[in-house]
C-alpha positions in Angstrom: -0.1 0.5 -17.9 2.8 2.2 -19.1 6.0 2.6 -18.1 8.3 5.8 -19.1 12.5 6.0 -20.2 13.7 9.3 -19.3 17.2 10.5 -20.8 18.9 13.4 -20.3 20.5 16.6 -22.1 18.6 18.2 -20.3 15.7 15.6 -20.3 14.3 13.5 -23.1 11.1 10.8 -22.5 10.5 8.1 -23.9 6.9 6.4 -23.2 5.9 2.9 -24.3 2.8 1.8 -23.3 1.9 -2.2 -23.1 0.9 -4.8 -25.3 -2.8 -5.8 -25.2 -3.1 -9.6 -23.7 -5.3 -12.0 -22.5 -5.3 -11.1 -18.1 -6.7 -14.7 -16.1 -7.8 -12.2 -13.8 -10.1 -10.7 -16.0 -11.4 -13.6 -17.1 -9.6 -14.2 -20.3 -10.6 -10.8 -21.6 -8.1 -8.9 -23.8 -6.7 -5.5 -22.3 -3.3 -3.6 -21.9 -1.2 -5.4 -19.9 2.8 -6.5 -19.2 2.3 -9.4 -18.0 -0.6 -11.7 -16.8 -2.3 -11.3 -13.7 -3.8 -14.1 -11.5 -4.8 -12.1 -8.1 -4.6 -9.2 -6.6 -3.5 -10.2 -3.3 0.3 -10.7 -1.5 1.3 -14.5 -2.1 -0.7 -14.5 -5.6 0.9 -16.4 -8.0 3.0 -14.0 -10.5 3.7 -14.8 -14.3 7.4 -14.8 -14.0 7.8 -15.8 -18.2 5.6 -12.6 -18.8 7.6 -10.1 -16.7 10.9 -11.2 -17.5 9.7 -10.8 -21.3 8.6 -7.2 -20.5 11.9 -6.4 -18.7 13.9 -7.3 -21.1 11.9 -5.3 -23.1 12.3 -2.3 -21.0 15.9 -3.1 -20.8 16.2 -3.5 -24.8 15.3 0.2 -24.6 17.7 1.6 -22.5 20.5 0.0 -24.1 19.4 1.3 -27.1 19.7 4.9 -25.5 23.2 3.8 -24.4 24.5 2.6 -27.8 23.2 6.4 -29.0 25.7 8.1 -26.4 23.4 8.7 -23.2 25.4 7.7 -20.2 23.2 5.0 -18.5 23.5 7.4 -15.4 21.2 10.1 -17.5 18.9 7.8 -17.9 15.9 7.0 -15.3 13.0 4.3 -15.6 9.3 4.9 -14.0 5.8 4.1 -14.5 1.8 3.7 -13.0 0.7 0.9 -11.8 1.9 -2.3 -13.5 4.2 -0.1 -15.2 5.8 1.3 -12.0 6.0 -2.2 -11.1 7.6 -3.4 -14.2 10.0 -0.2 -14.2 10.6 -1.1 -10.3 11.6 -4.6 -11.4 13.5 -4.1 -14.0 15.2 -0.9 -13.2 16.8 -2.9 -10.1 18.4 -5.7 -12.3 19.4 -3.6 -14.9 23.2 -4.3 -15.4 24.0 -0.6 -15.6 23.7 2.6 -12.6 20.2 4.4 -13.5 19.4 7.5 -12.5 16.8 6.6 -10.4 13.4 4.4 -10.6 10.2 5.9 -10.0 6.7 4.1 -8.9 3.7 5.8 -9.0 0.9 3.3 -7.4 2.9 0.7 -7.9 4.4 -2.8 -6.4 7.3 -4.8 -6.8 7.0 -7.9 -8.9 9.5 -11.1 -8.3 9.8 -9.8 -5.0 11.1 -13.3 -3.7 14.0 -13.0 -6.3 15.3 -9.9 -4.4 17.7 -9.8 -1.9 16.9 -8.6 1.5 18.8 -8.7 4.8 16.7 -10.8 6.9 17.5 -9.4 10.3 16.1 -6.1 9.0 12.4 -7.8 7.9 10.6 -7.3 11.0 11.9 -3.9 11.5 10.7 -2.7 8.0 7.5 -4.8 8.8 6.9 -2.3 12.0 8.3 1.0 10.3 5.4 0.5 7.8 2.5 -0.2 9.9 1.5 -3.3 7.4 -1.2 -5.6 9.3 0.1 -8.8 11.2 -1.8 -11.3 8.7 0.7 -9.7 5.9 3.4 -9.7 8.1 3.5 -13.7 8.6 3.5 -13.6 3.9 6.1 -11.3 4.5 8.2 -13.1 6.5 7.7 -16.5 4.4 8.6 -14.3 1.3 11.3 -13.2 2.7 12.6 -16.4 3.6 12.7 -17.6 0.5 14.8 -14.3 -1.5 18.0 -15.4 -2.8 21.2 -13.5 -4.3 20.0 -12.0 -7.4 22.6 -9.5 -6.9 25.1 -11.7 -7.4 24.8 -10.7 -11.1 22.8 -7.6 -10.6 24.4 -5.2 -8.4 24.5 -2.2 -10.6 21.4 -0.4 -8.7 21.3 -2.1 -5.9 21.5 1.0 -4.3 20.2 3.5 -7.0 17.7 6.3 -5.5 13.7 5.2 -5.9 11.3 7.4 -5.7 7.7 6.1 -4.9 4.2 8.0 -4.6 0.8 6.1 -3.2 -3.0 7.0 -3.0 -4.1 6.6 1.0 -7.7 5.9 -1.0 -6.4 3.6 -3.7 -8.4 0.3 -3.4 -7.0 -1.2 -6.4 -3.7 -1.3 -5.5 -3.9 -0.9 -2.1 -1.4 1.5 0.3 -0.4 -1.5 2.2 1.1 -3.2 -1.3 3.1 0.4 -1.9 4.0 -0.1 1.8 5.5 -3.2 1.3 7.1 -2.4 -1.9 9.4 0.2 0.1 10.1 -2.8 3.0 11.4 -4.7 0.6 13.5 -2.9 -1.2 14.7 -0.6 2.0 15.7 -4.3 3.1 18.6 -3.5 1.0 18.5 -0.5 -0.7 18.4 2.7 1.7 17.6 5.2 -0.8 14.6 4.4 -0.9 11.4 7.6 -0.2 7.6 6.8 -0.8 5.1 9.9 -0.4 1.3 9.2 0.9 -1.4 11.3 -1.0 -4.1 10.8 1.5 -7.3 11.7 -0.5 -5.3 10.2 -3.6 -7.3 7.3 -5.3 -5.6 4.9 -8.0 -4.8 7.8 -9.7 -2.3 11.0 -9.6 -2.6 14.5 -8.2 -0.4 17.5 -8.8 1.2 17.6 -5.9 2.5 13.8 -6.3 3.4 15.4 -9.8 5.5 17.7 -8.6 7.2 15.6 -6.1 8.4 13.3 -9.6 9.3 16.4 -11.0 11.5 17.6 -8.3 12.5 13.6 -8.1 13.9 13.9 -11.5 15.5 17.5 -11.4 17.8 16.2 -8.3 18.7 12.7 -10.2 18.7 14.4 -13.8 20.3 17.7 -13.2 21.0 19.9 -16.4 24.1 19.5 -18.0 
């Protein structure tokens, strides 16, 4: 559950890891966590108070590497799981250019608050083999995005890199699939990488391609 700052002269990180909370759908029990969680499925319902808290959080952060000298364009955001969705989030309404955002097993949060061009939806749908019931949520998401960007345009178009188990049954492949629909909706530069064999978890080679991720986006001064 963590997310990651990384800074660069050449390359500094900086990990935080979540609070411990109360998650509904763990039945109340106390665990790491950035923000509650009430399904696991599409259209769940999303605690929006929680993961604006968190992102400004995150965002708290990078500021704080700003006001020490570090352009905000040497600095990149990523994390696993609800922490690549958190750094996802909050890395696109960040209102200075990162980097780059990376998502390792990951979602996207607030999706709804996005923009998206909607003449693009049912290509992106198709491009990313998601099933036809998830297409018709799709859609009604989509439907309802409005101009976020209007006061967040700083990375709208900042480079995202995105890796995905083919076995993860936690976070399924079809959420990372959809992730990258969305945001390719408006934001080309956008590249997610299957790991076939991968469960919810990492493998060197998806290691490497973060590392090479960063090298490109954060190259040595």
């Amino acid at each position: 559950m963590s997310s990651l700052i990384l800074s660069g002269a050449h390359c500094i990180t900086s990990g935080i890891y979540s609070p411990t909370r109360a998650v509904t759908l763990n039945f109340g029990m106390q665990m790491p966590a950035w923000y509650d969680l009430y399904g696991l499925t599409p259209n769940a319902e999303e605690d929006e108070e929680g993961i604006n808290e968190s992102a400004m959080i995150l965002h708290s952060m990078i500021d704080a590497e700003v006001d020490s000298g570090i352009p905000s364009e040497r600095i990149m955001v990523g994390g696993f799981s609800m922490g690549g969705a958190l750094a996802l989030y909050a890395g696109l309404i960040y209102d200075k250019p990162l980097a780059g955002i990376i998502g390792l097993s990951s979602f996207l949060v607030q999706r709804t608050k996005l923009p998206g061009k909607l003449a693009h939806i049912s290509e992106c749908i198709a491009e990313n083999y998601l099933r036809p019931s998830k297409e018709l949520l799709f859609l009604s998401s989509a439907q309802k995005m409005h101009a976020l960007f209007q006061n967040h345009t700083a990375n709208k178009s900042v480079q995202i890199f995105m890796g995905h188990g083919g076995q993860d049954f936690l976070v399924p492949l079809s959420f990372g699939q959809m992730t990258e629909a969305y945001i390719k909706a408006f934001n080309p530069n956008i590249r997610m990488k299957v790991y076939p064999r991968m469960a919810h978890s990492s493998c060197p080679e998806e290691l490497v391609d973060a590392k090479e991720f960063i090298a490109q986006r954060l190259p040595p001064i």
